[in-house]
C-alpha positions as CSV (number, residue, x, y, z in Angstrom):
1,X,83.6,6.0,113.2
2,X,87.1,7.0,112.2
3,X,88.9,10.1,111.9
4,X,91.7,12.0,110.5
5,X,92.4,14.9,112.1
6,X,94.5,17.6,110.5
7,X,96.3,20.3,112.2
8,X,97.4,23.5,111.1
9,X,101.0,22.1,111.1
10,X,103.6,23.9,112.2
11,X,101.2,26.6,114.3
12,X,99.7,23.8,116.0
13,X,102.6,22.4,117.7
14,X,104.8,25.3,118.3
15,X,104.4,27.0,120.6
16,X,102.1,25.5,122.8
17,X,98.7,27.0,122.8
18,X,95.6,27.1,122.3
19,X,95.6,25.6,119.2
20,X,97.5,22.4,120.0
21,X,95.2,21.9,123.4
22,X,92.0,22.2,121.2
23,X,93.5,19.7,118.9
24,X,94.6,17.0,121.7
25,X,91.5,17.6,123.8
26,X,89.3,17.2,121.0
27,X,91.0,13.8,120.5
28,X,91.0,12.9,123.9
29,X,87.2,13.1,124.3
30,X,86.4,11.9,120.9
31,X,88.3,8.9,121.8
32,X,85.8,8.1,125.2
33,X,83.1,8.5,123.0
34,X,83.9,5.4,121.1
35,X,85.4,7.7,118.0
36,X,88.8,6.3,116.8
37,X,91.1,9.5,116.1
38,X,94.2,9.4,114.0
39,X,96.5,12.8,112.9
40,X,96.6,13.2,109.1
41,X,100.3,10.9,108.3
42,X,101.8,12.3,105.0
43,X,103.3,9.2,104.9
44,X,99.6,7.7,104.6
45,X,98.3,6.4,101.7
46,X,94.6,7.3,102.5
47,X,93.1,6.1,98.9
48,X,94.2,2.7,99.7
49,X,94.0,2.5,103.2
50,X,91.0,3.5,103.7
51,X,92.2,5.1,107.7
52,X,89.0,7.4,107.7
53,X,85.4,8.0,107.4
54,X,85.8,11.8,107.4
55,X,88.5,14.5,107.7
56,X,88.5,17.2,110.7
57,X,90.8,20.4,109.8
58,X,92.2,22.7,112.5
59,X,92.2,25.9,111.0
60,X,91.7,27.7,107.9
61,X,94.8,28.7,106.7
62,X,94.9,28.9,103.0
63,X,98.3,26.9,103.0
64,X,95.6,24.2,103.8
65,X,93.3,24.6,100.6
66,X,95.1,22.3,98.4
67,X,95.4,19.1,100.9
68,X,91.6,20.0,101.5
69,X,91.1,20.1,97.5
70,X,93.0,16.6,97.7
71,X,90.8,15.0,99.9
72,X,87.8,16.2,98.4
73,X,89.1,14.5,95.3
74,X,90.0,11.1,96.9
75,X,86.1,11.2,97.9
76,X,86.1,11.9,101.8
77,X,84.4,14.5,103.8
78,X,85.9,16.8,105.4
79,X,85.0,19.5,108.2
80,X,87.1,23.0,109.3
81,X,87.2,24.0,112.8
82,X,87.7,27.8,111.0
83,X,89.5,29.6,114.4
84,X,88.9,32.7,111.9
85,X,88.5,36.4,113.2
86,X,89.3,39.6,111.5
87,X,88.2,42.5,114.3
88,X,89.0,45.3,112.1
89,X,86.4,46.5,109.8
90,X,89.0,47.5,107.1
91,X,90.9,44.1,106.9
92,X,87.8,42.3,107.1
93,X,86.4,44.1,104.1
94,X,90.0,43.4,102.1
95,X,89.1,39.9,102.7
96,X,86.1,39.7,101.2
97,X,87.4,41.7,97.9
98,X,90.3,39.5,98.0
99,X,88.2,36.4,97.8
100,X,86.8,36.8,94.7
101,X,90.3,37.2,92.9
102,X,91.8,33.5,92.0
103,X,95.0,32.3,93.5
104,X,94.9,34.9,96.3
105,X,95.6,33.5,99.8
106,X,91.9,34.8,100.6
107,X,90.6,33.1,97.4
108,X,92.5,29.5,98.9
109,X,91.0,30.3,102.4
110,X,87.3,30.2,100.7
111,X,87.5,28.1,98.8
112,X,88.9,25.5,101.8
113,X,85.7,26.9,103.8
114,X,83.1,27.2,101.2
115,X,84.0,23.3,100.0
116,X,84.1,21.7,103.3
117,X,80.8,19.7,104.1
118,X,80.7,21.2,107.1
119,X,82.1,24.2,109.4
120,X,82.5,24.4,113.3
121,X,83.2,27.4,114.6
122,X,83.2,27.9,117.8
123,X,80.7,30.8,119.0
124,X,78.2,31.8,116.9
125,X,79.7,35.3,116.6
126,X,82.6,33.7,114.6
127,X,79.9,31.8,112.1
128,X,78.1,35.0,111.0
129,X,81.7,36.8,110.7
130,X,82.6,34.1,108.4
131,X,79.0,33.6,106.5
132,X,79.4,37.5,105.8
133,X,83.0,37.9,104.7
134,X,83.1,34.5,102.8
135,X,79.1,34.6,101.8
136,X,78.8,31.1,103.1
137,X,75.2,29.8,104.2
138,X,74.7,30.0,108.3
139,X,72.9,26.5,107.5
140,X,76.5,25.2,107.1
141,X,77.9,25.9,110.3
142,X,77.7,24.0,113.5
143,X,79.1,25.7,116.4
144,X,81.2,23.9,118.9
145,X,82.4,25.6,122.0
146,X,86.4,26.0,123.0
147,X,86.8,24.1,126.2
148,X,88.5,23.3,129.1
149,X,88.8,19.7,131.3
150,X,86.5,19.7,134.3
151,X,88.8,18.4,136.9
152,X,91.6,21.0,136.1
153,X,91.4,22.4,139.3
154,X,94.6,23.5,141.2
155,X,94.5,21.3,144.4
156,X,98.0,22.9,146.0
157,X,98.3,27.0,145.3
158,X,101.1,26.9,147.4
159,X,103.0,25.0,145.7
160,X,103.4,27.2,142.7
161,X,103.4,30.3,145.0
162,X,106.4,28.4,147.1
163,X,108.4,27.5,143.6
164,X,107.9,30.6,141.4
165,X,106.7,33.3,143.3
166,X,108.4,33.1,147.5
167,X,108.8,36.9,146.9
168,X,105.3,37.6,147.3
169,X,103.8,37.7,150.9
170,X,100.7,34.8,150.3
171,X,98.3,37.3,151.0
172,X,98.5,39.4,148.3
173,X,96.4,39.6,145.7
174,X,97.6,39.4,142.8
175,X,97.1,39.3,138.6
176,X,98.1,36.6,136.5
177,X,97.9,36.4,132.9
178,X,98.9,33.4,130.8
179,X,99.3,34.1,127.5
180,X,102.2,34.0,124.8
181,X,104.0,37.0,124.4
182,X,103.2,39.0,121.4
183,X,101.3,42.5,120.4
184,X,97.7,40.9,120.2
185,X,97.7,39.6,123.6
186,X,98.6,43.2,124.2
187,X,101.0,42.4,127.1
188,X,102.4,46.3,127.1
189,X,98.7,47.4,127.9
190,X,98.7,44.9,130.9
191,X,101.8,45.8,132.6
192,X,100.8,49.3,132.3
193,X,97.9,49.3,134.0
194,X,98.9,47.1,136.8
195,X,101.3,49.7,137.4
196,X,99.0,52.5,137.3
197,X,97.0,50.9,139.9
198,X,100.2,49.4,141.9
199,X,98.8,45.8,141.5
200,X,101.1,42.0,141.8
201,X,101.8,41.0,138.2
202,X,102.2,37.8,137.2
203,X,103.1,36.8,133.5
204,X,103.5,32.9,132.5
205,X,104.3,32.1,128.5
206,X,106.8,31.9,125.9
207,X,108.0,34.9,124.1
208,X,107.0,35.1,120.5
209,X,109.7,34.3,118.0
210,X,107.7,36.3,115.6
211,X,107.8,39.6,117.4
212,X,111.1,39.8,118.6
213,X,110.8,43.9,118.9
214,X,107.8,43.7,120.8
215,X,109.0,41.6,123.0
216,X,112.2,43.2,124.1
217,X,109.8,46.4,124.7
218,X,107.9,43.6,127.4
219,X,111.3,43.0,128.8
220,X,111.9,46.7,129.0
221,X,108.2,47.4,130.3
222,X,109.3,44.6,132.9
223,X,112.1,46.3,134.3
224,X,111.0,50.0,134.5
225,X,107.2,48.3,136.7
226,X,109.7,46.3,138.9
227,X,110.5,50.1,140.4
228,X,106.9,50.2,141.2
229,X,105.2,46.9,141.7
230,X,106.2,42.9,142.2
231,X,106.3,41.7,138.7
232,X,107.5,38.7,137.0
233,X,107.6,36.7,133.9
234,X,107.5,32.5,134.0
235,X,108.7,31.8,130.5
236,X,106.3,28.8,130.6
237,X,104.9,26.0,133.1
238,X,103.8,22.8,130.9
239,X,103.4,21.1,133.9
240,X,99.2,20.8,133.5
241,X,99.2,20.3,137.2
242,X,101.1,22.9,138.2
243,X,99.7,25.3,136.0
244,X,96.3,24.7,137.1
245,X,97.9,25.4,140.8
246,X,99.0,28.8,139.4
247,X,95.3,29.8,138.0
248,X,94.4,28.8,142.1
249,X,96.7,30.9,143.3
250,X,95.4,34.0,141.3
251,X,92.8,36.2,142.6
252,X,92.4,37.9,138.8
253,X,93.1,36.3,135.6
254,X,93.5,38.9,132.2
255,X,93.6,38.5,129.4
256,X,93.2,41.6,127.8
257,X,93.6,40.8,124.0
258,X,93.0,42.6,120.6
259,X,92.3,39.4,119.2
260,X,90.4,36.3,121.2
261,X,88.1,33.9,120.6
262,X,87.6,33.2,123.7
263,X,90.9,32.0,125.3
264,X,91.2,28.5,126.7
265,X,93.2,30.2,129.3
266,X,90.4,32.7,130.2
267,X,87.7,29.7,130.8
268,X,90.8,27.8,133.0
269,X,91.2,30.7,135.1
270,X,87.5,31.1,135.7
271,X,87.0,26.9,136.3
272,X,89.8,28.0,139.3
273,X,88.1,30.5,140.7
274,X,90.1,33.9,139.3
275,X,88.3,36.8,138.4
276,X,88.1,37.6,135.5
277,X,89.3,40.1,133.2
278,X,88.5,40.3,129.3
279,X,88.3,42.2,126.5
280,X,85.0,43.7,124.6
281,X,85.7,41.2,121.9
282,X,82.0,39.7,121.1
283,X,83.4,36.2,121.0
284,X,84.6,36.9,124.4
285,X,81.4,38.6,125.6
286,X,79.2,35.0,124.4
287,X,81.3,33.0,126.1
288,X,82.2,35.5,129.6
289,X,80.4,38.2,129.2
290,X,77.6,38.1,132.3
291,X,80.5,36.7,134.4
292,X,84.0,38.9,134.4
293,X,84.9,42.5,134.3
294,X,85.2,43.4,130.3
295,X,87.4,46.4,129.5
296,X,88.6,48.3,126.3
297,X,91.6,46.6,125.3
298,X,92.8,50.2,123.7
299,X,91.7,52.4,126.7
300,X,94.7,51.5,129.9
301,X,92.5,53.6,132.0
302,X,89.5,51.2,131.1
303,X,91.7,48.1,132.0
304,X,93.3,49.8,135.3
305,X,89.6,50.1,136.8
306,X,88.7,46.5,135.4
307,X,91.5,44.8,137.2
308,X,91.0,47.4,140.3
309,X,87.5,46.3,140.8
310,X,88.1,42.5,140.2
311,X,91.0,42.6,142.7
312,X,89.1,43.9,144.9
313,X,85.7,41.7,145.0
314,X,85.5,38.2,146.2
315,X,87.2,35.6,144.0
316,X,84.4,34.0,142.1
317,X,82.1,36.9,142.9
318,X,80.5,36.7,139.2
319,X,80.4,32.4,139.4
320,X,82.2,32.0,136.8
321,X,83.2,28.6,137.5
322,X,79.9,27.2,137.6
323,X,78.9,28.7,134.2
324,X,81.9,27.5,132.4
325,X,81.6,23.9,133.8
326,X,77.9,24.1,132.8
327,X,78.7,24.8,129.1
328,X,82.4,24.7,128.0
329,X,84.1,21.5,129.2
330,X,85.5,19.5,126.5
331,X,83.1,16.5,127.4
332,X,80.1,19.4,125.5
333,X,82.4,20.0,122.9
334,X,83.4,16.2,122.0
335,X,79.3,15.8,122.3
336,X,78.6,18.8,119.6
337,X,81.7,17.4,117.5
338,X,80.6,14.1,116.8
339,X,77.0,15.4,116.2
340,X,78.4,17.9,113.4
341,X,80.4,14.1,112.3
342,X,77.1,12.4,112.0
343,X,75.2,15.3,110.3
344,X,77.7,14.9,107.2
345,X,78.0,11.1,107.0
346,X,74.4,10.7,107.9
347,X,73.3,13.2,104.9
C-alpha cells in the first residue's frame, strides 16, 4: 500500500508540536507495518505517477479544501485526521450557520470533511463534535488515538536537572509543563497557581510568534513568581532524549489548557511517571480522565489544589503509565490507521 500524506503545511512544521510528531510518528509506524509513506510533493505529478493508493490529510483547515477537491478529481481517496475542536458553545454554533453559506472558510472546511472517504479523529468525543456541527454521519468516522513511543522513557533525570535546572536542590518536587507559549495553553493561569501554592515551576517551549502580547505578560508573570518561587522557562529542548529525561525528572506534569485534545505531551509525561495535571476538557477526560488530577482551567484556585494534591502523592499514584502504554502508543495508532486505509480501498 502506498501513501501520500499531507500536512497542514506551514502549522505542521513550525513550531514543533504536536502536530508535526503525529505526522512523523504516524509515518514512522506505518512504515514497520509494510506501508510505504511519502509527504504530498507539489512538485509531483500524481496523475501520471501514480505515487499513491490513497491520500491521508493532517488537519482540516479550509486552506486545504481545494487540494482535497483536486485529489478527489484526479480519482484517489482521501482520508482527514480532522484535529477539530471548538469548546465554546457560541463559536461552535457560528460554525455550523457558517457552513451552510458557500465560499465561507467553514463552508471549505465541510466540504474537505464531508467529501473525504473517510475521517479519523482521534477520541470519540471529537467525532460526535464534528458529526453535529458539520451533520456528517458517525458511520464515517474511525477514531485513532494520539500517541506516544513506548520506549520514551527518561533513563538519566539528572542529566537534565544537572544541565537546565543545578539551581534546584534534587529533592524538590517540582512542576513541569511543556507546552508552546500562547493564551490556550493558558500559561498565565499556571504560573499563578504555582505561586499561590509556592510550588518549583518548570516551563519548556517556544514562545508563540502569534501572541507576542501574551507572551511578554508570561515574561512579566516570570519575573514577579521568581520573588516567590524557583521558576524558569527552557525555550525549547528538541533533544527527544533529553526531553524524555526532563518528563523523569518531574514529579507533576500540567497542562492546564483551554483547548486540548489530549496533548502528546500530557500522555509523555504520564509514560514517565509524572502526575498528572489536566484540564476538564472531555477529550482529555477519555483519554486521562480515571488517572490524573483534572481542574478548571478558568478557576486558579481549582488548579492550585490540583497541582497541591498531585505534588504531594506518590509519582504514578493514579498508574498512569500503564494505562497509556496499554492504549496510546503509536504502534495502536499505526494498527487503527491502516485499518481505517483498508476500510476505504477495500469498499
Amino acid at each position: 500500500m502506498k501513501v501520500i500524506f499531507v500536512p497542514s503545511f506551514p502549522f505542521t512544521f513550525t513550531p514543533p508540536g504536536g502536530g508535526r510528531i503525529q505526522v512523523l510518528k504516524t509515518k514512522e509506524y506505518l512504515e514497520k507495518l509494510g506501508v510505504e509513506v511519502k509527504l504530498w510533493n507539489p512538485e509531483k505529478n500524481y496523475v501520471l505517477d501514480k505515487e499513491g493508493d490513497i491520500f491521508h490529510i493532517f488537519s482540516s483547515d479550509w486552506p486545504l479544501a481545494q487540494l482535497a477537491m483536486l485529489i478527489k478529481k484526479l480519482g484517489y481517496p482521501y482520508v482527514v485526521s480532522p484535529i477539530f475542536w471548538e469548546p465554546s458553545f457560541f463559536r461552535a454554533l457560528a460554525h455550523k450557520v457558517l457552513s451552510q453559506v458557500p465560499l465561507t472558510q467553514t463552508n471549505w472546511r465541510k466540504r474537505l470533511l464531508r467529501e473525504a472517504d473517510l475521517l479519523l479523529p482521534n477520541s470519540n468525543f471529537e467525532a460526535k463534535h464534528i458529526s453535529e456541527i458539520f451533520n456528517i454521519p458517525l458511520e464515517k468516522f474511525w477514531v485513532v488515538p494520539n500517541a506516544v513511543d513506548s520506549d520514551f522513557i527518561g533513563l538519566d533525570p539528572d542529566r537534565f536537572w544537572d544541565t537546565y535546572i543545578p539551581e534546584l536542590p534534587k529533592n524538590e518536587r517540582f512542576i513541569l509543563s511543556v507546552a508552546i507559549i500562547e493564551p490556550r495553553k493558558n500559561t498565565l493561569s499556571l504560573i499563578k497557581a504555582a505561586c499561590k501554592i509556592g510550588a518549583p515551576l518548570v516551563l519548556i517551549g517556544p514562545e508563540s510568534t502569534l501572541h507576542q502580547q501574551y507572551v511578554r505578560q508570561v515574561k512579566s508573570e516570570i519575573e514577579k513568581a521568581k520573588k516567590k518561587i524557583f521558576i524558569k522557562h527552557i525555550p525549547g529542548i528538541y533533544d527527544r532524549t533529553m526531553l524524555a529525561n526532563a518528563l523523569s525528572a518531574s514529579w507533576v506534569h500540567a497542562l492546564v489548557s483551554f483547548i486540548e485534545t489530549p496533548g502528546i505531551a500530557t500522555l509523555e509525561a504520564g509514560l514517565n511517571g509524572a502526575n498528572l495535571v489536566v484540564s476538564k476538557l472531555p477529550p482529555v477526560l477519555e483519554y486521562v480522565g480515571s488517572c490524573s488530577w483534572v481542574v478548571d482551567p478558568y478557576d486558579i484556585e481549582s488548579i492550585s489544589k490540583g497541582l497541591e494534591e498531585a505534588l504531594n502523592s506518590p509519582r504514578n499514584s493514579k498508574n498512569a503509565k500503564d494505562h497509556i502504554k496499554s492504549n496510546f502508543t503509536w504502534e495502536i495508532a499505526a494498527k487503527k490507521t491502516l485499518e481505517g486505509y483498508k476500510k476505504v480501498l477495500e469498499s
